[in-house]
C-alpha positions as CSV (number, residue, x, y, z in Angstrom):
1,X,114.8,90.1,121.8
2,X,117.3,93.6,122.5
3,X,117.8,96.1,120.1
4,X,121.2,96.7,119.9
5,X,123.7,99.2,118.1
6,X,125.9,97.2,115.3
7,X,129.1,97.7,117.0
8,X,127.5,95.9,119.9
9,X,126.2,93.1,117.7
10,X,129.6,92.2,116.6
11,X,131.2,92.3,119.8
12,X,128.4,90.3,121.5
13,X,128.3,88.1,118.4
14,X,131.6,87.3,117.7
15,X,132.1,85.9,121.3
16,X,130.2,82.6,121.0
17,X,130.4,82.1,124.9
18,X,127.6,84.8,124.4
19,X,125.1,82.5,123.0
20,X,123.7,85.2,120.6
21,X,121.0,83.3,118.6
22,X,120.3,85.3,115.7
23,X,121.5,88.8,114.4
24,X,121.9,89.9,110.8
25,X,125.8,90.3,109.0
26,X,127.1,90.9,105.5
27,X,129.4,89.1,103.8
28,X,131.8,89.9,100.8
29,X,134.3,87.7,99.4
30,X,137.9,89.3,98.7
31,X,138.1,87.1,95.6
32,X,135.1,85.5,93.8
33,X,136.4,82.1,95.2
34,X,134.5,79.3,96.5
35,X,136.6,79.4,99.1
36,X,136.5,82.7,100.2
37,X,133.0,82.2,101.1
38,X,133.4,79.1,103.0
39,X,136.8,79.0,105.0
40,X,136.6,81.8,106.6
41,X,133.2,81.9,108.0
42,X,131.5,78.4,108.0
43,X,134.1,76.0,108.6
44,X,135.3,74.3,111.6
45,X,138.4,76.1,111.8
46,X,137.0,79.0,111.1
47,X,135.2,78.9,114.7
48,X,138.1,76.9,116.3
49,X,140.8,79.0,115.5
50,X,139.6,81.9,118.3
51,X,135.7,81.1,119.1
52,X,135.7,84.5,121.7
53,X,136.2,86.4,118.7
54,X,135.2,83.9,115.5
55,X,134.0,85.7,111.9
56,X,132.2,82.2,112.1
57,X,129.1,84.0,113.3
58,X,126.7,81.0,112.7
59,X,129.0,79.0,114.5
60,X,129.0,76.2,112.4
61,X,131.1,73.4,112.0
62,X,130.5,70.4,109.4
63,X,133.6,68.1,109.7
64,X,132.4,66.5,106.6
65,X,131.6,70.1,104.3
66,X,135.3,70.8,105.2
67,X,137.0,67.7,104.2
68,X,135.2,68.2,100.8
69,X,136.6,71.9,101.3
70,X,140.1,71.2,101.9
71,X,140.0,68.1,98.6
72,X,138.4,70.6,96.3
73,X,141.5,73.2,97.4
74,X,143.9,71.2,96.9
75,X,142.1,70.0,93.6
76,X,141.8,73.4,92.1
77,X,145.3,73.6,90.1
78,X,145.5,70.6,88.8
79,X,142.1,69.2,88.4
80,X,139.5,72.5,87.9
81,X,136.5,70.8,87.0
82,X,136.5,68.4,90.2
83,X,137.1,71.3,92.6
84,X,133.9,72.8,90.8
85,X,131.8,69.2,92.2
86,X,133.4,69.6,95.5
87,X,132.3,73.0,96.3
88,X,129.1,72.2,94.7
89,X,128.7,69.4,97.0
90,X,130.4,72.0,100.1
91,X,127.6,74.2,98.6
92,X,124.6,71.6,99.1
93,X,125.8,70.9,102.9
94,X,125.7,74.1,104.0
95,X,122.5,75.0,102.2
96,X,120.8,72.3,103.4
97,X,121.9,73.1,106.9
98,X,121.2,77.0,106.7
99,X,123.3,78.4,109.0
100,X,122.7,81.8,107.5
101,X,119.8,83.0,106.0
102,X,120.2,85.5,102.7
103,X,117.9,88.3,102.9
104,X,118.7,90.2,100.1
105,X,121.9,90.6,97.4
106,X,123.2,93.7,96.5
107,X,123.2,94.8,92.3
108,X,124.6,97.7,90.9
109,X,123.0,99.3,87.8
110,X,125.1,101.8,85.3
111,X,123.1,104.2,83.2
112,X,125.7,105.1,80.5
113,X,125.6,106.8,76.6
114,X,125.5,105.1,73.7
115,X,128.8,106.5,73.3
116,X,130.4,104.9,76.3
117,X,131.8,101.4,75.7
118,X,133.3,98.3,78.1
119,X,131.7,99.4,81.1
120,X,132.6,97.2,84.0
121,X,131.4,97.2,87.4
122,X,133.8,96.3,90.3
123,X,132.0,92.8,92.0
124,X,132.9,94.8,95.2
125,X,130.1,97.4,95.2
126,X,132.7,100.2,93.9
127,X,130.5,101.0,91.1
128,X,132.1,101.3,87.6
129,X,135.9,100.8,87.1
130,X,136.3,104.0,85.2
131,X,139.7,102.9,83.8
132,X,138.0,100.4,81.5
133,X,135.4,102.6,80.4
134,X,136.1,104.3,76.8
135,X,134.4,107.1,75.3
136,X,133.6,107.4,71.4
């Protein structure tokens, strides 16, 4: 085991010709997509497409998890609730397989008037989205 600054972590880690066995890594999806959380850092191509410097940390690869992946995206338009029992399925191989391990999840908590109403928080960590906020 090294100690190791973060930039060196990711460097080391993202070159899987370093053989780094465990480190820790965050993830955030652009979009609240199944998708998002899957293609681009546990599927094959995710690793194949450049493995000296993948964002497919875990290295893992599941040809079958991505054929699921690529019926439920092409299912998503025209047949919603069928993409939702192939990602669910997507869902169950990688779980099963644990190629991460969630430590924790981040929440964010408001403390707002009575007076204040719609109060949204960005799912992005940005704290409130003070445009949608009104104020009797």
């Amino acid at each position: 085991m090294r100690n190791v600054s973060d930039d060196q972590l990711f460097t080391a880690a993202g070159n899987s010709s370093r053989k780094i066995q465990m480190g820790t890594a965050g993830w955030g999806a652009d979009f609240p997509t199944a998708s998002n959380f899957f293609r681009p850092v546990l599927s094959c191509r995710s690793f194949d497409q450049n493995p000296a410097s993948t964002g497919n940390l875990a290295e893992f690869c599941d040809p079958h998890a991505d054929e699921l992946a690529d019926q439920a995206q092409a299912a998503q338009q025209t047949d919603p609730a069928a993409a939702r029992k192939l990602w669910a399925s997507v869902d169950r191989i990688v779980t099963d397989q644990a190629p991460w391990v969630p430590i924790l999840t981040f929440s964010v908590t408001v403390f707002v008037s009575a007076r204040v109403g719609n109060c949204q928080v960005s799912p992005y960590y940005y704290g409130p989205l003070l445009d949608q906020i009104w104020v009797r």
